[in-house]
N, C-alpha and C positions, 0 to 999 in steps of 0.2 A: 555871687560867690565871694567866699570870704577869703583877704590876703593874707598870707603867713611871712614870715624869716625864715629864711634859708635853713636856719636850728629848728625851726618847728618838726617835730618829728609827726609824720603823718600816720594813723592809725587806719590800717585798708579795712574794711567792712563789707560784707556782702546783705543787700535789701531783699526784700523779696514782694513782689507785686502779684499776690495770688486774685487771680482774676474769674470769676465762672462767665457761662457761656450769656450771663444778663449784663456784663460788664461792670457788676461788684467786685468788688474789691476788699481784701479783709486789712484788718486795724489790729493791733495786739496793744494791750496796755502794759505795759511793766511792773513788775511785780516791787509789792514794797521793799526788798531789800535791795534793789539797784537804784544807781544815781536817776535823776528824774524819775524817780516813782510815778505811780499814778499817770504819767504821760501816755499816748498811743502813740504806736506806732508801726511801720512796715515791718514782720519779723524777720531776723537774722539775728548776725553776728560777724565777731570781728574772721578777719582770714589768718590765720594759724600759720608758724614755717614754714614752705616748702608746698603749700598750697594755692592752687590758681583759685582767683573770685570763684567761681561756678563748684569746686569743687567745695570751697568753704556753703555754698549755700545750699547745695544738698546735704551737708551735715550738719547744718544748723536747725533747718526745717525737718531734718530725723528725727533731731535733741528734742528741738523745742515744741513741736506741734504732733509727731509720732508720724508725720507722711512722706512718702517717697517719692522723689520729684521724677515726672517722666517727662515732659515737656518744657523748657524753658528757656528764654529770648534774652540776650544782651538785650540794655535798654540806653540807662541817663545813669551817668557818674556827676554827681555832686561834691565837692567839698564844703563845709564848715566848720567854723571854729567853735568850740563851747567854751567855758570857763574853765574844764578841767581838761582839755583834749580838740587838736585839731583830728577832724574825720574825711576819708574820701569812703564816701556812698557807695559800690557800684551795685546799681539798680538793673534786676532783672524780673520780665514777665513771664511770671510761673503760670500757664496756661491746662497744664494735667498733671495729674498725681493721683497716687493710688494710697490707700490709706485714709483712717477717718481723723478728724480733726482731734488733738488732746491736747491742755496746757499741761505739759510733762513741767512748766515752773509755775501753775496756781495763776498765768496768768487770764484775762480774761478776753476774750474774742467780740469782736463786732464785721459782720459783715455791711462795707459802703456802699452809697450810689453814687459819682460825681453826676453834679457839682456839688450835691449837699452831703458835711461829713454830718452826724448828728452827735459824733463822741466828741468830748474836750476837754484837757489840752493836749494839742497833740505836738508833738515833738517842733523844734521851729524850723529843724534842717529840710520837715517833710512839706512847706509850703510849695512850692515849686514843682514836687510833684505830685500832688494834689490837682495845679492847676493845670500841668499836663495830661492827666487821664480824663481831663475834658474833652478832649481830642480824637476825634475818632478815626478809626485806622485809613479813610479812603478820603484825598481831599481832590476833589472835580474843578477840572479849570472848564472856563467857559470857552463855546465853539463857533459863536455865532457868523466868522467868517464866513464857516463853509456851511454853518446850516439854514443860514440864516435868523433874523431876529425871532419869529411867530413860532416857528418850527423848535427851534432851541427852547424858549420858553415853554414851550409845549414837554417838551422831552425833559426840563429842567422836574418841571411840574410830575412828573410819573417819578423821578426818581425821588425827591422829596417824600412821594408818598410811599416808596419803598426804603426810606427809611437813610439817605443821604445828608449828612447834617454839618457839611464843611465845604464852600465852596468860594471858587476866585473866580472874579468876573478881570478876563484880561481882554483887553480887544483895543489892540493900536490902532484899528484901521479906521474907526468911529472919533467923527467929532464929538467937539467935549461936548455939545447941546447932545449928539444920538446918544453918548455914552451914560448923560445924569440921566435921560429918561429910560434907556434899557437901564438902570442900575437902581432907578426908584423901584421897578419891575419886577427885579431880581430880588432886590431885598424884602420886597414886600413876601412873594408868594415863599422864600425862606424864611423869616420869620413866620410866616402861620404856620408853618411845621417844625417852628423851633430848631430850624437853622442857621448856621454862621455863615455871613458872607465878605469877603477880602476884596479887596480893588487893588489892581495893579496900580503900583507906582503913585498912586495921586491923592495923598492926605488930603489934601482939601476937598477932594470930589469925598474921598469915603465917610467925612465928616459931615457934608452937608447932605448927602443921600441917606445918612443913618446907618451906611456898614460897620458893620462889627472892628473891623479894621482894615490895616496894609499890608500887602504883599510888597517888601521892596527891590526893587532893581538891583544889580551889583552895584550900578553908578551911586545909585544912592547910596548903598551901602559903602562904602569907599568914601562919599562928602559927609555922610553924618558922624554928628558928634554925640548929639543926643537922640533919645527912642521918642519918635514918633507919639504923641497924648492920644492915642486911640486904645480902644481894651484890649487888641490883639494888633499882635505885630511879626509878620515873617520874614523871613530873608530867601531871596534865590541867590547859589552859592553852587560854585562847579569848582573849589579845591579848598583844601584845609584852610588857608589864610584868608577865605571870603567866612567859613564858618567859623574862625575863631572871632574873627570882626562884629560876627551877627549877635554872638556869646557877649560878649564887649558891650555891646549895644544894648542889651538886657532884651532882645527879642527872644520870642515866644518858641517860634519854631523853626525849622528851615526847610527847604527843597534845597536838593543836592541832586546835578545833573548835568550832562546826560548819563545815566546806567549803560543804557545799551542802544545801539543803533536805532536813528527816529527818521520817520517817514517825511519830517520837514528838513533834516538836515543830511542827507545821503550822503556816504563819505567822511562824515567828520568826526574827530577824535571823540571815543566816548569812555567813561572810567572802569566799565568793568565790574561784577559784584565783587571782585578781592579787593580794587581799591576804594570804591564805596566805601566798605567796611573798616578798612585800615582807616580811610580819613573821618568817619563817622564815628568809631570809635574813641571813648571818655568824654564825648560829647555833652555838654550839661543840660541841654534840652532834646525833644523831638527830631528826628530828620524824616523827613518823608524823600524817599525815593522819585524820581522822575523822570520817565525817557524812556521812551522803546515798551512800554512795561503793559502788561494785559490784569485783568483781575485774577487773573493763575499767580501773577508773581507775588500775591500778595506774603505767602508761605515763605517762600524763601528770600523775601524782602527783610522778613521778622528773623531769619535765621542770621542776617548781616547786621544786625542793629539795627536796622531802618524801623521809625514806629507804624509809616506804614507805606502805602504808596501812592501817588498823586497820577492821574490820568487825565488825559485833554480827550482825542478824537474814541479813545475807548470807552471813557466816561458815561458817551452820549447815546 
């Protein structure tokens, strides 16, 4: 994220992340007579007096495309600077709408897959989230605690094949020799289904087992200075000034937690969907939800910002 002067006058924008049920995502190019012609990008526009973000982007996607938004999720606020305009992004996922698609400006449409876009150039503010719709809405922590190692793997293995593509191998109670050989284990049978796997806390382990990346600790989060050289990188984070630190950090994504009462911590203070939302809000990556949470909550996880929500003993 790019820094301003106190004088930079910010331009609010509203994005829009039209999403169908295969998890495309559509692209708009700019029409020649605007600045960055020829570029693509998420369509919207700027937010108008007296307008809240959401209201600007159901009438920008009226203007510009002729459809009406029924469905649509707080997401990621961005800022960047251009050469002719500092912009803050706020990105929402537009999940229904009624109406067929039109370039009411002659522009021209491409629906995407992450990770691969196939149009180019696309605008340079939209890199970031690009590499957020990588992401898929459900990230599984691992259970092998209580279920054991054979067993977990066993259950790992069915959800994989029903289509889980994000997971954190967390397990304190395992020495580091049980932990590289369950982790060789895990990352093997998720990559053949072309999943992502995290290790708690321990670059060095995720490095040399071949995971995807880290999940970090608060602790860590709090001594690092720099981001982790892994391809992904998350933060666990239970209030505003752990996820502004993880922002800082240029991590990827975060869990924010507890939401709601959990079966390992009985009794202890948990945030609530209202302040979720308050502290997850303008957040400039992902937050996945964590705590208390069933595959019911994924709906109105989306309705607080959350991109989506993280599960341990439901998971499984």
């Amino acid at each position: 994220m790019n820094t301003q002067t106190e004088n930079t006058k910010i331009v609010e924008v509203s994005a829009a992340v039209l999403q169908r049920p295969d998890n495309s995502f559509l692209l708009a190019q700019r029409p020649p007579d605007k600045i960055w012609a020829g570029y693509w990008e998420f369509p919207g526009g700027k937010v108008e007096p007296g307008e809240t973000p959401r209201h600007a982007l159901v009438r920008e996607l009226r203007e510009e495309l002729g459809i009406e938004v029924e469905t649509a999720y707080p997401w990621i606020t961005r800022v960047f600077t251009y050469p002719h305009a500092t912009v803050r992004l706020n990105f929402f996922r537009v999940t229904s709408w009624s109406g067929e698609l039109h370039p009411h400006e002659g522009q021209q449409f491409a629906w995407q897959h992450p990770p691969e876009v196939l149009v180019s150039p696309v605008l340079p503010a939209n890199a970031p989230i690009l590499r957020a719709l990588e992401l898929p809405s459900l990230y599984a922590i691992s259970n092998v605690a209580e279920l054991g190692a054979e067993e977990f793997l066993r259950r790992l293995e069915i959800a994989l094949a029903n289509g889980l593509r994000l997971v954190q191998l967390r397990e304190k109670n395992l020495s580091r020799d049980a932990l590289r050989e369950l982790a060789r284990r895990v990352v093997g049978l998720a990559h053949a289904h072309g999943a992502r796997v995290l290790l708690n806390g321990d670059v060095e382990l995720a490095q040399e087992v071949g995971a995807d990346g880290v999940q970090l600790t608060g602790t860590q989060l709090a001594q690092l200075s720099e981001r982790p050289t892994l391809d992904w990188c998350a933060a666990s984070c239970h209030n505003a000034e752990e996820l502004r630190q993880a922002e800082a950090l240029g991590c990827d994504f975060a869990l924010l937690s507890p939401v709601l009462p959990t079966k390992s911590h009985p009794g202890a203070p948990h945030l609530g969907w209202e302040n979720f939302e308050s502290i997850a809000a303008g957040s400039t990556m992902p937050v996945y939800a964590l705590g208390g949470l069933t595959h019911d909550d994924m709906q109105i996880s989306w309705q607080h910002g959350a991109h989506g929500i993280a599960l341990l003993r439901q998971a499984w």
